[in-house]
N, C-alpha and C positions, 0 to 999 in steps of 0.2 A: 504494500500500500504506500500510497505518496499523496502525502497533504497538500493541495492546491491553494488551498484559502480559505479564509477566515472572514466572513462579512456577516453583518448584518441580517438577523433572522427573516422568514419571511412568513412565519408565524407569531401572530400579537402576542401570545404566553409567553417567548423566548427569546433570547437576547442574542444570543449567537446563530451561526452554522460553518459546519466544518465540510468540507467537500473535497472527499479523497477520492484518488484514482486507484483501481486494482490495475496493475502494472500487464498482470498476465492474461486479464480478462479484456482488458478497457472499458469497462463498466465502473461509473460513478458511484459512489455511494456518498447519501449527504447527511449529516447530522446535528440537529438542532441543541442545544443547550444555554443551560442560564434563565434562573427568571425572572420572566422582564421586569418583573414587579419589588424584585430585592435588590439590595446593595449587593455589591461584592469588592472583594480588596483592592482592587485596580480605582475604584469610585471612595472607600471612603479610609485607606491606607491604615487601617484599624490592626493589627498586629496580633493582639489578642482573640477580635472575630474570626481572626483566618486561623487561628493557633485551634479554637471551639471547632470552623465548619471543618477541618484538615481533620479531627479527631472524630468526630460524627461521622463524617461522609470515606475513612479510610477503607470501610468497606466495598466501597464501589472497585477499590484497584484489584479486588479478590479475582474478579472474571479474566485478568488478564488481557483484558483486549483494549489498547490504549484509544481504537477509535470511536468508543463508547465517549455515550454524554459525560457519564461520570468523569472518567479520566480528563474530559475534557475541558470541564469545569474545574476541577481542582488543579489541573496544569495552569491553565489559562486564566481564569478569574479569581482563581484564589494561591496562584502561582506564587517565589519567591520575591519575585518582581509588581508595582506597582505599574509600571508599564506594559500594558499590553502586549505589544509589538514584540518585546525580549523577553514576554515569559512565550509566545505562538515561539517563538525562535527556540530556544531551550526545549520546548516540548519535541519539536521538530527531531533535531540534536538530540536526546533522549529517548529518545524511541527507533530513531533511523526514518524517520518520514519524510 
């Protein structure tokens, strides 16, 4: 798989989407995450909410499969970085995407 990009959801519930390529199929796959309706650490640099949602939501990395919402959200909006742009970057880098 190989991460294309990262834009703007095109579902009102959801804040993000992740639009991977399968290398070997060429078939897209797109994934929605974040809700549109919460903060997340990139929005309000909160140290301790990311330290709570990172500790709640560690379960979601159980499945193993980084192209999941889960992983995606906790990469990306609740990532090491307040920066959006360098935590999509690190995730990338981290995964091999």
């Amino acid at each position: 798989m190989k991460l294309l990009q990262v834009v703007k959801s095109t579902r009102p519930e959801k804040k993000l989407m992740a639009i991977f390529l399968n290398e070997q199929t060429g078939r897209k796959k797109t994934v929605h995450f974040g809700q549109a309706s919460a903060d997340d650490y990139t929005l309000t640099k909160d140290k301790e909410q990311r330290k709570r949602y990172r500790a709640r939501h560690a379960k979601d990395l159980q499945t193993g499969d980084p192209t999941r919402a889960g992983f995606l959200s906790l990469e990306i909006l609740w990532g090491n970085s307040v920066n959006r742009q360098r935590n999509i970057m690190n995730y990338k880098k981290k995964y091999n995407l």
